[in-house]
C-alpha positions in Angstrom: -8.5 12.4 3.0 -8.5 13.2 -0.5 -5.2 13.6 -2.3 -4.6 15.0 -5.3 -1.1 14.1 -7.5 1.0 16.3 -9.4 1.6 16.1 -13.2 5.4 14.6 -12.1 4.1 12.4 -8.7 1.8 10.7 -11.3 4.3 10.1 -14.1 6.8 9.0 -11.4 4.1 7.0 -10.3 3.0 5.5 -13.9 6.7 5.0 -14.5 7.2 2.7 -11.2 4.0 0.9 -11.9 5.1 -0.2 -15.3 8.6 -0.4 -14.1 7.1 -3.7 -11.8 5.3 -5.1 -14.4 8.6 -5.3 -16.1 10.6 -6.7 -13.9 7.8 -9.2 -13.7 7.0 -9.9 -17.0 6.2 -13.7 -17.5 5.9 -14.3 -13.7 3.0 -16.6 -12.9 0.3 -14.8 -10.6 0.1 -16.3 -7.2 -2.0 -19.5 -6.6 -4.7 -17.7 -4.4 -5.3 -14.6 -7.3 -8.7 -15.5 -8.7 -7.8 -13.9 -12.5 -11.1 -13.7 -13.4 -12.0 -11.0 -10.4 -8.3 -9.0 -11.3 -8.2 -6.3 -13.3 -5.4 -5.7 -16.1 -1.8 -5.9 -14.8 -1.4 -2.6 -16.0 -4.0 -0.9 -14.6 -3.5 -2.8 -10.9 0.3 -2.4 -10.4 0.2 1.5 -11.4 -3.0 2.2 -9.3 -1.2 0.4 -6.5 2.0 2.8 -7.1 -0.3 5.9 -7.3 -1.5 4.7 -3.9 1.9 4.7 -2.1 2.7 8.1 -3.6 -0.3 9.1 -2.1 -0.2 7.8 1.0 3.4 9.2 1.5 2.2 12.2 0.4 -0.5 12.3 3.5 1.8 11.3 5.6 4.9 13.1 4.8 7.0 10.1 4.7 9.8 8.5 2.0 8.2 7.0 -1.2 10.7 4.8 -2.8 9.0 3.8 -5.3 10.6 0.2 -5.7 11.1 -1.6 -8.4 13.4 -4.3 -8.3 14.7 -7.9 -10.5 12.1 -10.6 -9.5 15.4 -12.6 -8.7 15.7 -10.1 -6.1 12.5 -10.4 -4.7 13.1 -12.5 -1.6 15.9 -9.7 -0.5 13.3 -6.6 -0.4 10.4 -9.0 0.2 9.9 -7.0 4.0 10.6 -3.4 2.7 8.1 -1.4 3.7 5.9 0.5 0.6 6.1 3.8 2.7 8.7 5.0 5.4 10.2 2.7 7.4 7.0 1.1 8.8 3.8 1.3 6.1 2.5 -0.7 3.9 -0.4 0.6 1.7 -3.4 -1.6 0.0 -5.3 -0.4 -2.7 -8.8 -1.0 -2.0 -10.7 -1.4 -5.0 -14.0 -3.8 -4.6 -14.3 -4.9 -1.4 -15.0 -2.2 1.6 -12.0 -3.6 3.8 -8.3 -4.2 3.5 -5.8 -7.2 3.5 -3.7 -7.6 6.6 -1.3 -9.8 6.4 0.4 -12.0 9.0 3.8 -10.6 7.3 2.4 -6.8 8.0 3.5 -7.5 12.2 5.3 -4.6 13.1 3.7 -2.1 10.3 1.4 0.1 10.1 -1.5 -1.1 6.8 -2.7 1.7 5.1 -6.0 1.6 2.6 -6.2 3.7 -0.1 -8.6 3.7 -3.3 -7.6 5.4 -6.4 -10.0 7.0 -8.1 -11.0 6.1 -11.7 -10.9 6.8 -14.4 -7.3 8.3 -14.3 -5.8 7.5 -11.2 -4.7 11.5 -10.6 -6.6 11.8 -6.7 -6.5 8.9 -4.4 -8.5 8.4 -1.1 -6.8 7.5 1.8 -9.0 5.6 3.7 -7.1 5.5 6.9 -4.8 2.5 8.5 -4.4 0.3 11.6 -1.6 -0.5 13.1 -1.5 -4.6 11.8 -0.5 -5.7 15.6 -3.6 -4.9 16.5 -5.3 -6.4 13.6 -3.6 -9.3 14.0 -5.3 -10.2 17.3 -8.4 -10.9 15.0 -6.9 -12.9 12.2 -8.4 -16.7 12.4 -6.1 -19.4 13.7 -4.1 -20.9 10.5 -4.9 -18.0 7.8 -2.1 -16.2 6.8 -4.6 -13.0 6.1 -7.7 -11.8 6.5 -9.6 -8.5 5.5 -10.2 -5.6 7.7 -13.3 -2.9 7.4 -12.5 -0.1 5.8 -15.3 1.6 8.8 -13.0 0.2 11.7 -9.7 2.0 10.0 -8.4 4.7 11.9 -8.5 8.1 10.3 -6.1 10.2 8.7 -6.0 12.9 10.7 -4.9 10.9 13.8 -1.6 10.9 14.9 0.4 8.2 12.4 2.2 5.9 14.9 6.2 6.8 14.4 8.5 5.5 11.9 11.2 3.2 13.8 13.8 5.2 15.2 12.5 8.2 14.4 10.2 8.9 17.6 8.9 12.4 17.7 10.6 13.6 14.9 8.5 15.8 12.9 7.8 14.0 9.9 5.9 11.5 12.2 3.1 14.6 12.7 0.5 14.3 10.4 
């Protein structure tokens, strides 16, 4: 599914994106990021925002657009990107997904934002990380997921905890 952002979802976007690189700002990356296969801070951390916005735009759920102290961190560290159970992964080389052991209980989405701008976004589809989980090798913390064994869009989104049958859990 194709989605395409309003002139104020992608500034709100843009504005959350560079909102996290602030609250970041001398932060050392994390030991496993290979800095010579990342893009620019910039570019990542507001493509990744533009993906959430899109992805709650698909799905008709809350985008908070977070952006919080780094000294904070460890307090929001299991807030969900989208809703009350989705977290969204911007796919941007590979052709599968990062689930993380931390994802149990959530519902990964993949999404690619398309270049140059960023102003449509592909949602790739999601699967529910329980079930993703039962693949993930003994003693890794994560592992990737095919982007061809994600479930579409336009199947039923499992429902936001709480909030069975209510109608923002139609997609």
């Amino acid at each position: 599914m194709r989605v395409i952002l309003e002139p104020w979802e992608y500034r709100r976007a843009c504005d959350v994106g560079i909102g996290r690189i602030a609250a970041n700002w001398g932060k050392p990356n994390a030991v496993h990021y290979d800095r010579a296969r990342m893009e620019d801070d910039r570019s990542a951390d507001v493509a990744a925002a533009i993906c959430e916005l899109a992805v709650a735009k698909a799905t008709n759920r809350y985008w908070h657009g977070h952006v919080w102290n780094r000294a904070d961190h460890a307090k929001y560290r299991n807030a969900p990107d989208v809703g009350t159970n989705i977290e969204v992964r911007r796919v941007r080389t590979r052709d599968a997904v990062a689930v993380r052991r931390s994802d149990a209980g959530k519902v990964v989405f993949a999404a690619r934002a398309i270049a140059p701008e960023f102003t449509e976004v592909e949602v790739l589809g999601y699967v529910k990380a329980d079930d993703a989980l039962l693949e993930c090798p003994d003693g890794e913390s994560w592992f990737y997921w095919p982007v061809s064994r994600l479930i579409g869009i336009s199947a039923p989104v499992p429902p936001q905890a709480g909030r069975v049958g209510a109608i923002s859990d139609a997609v």
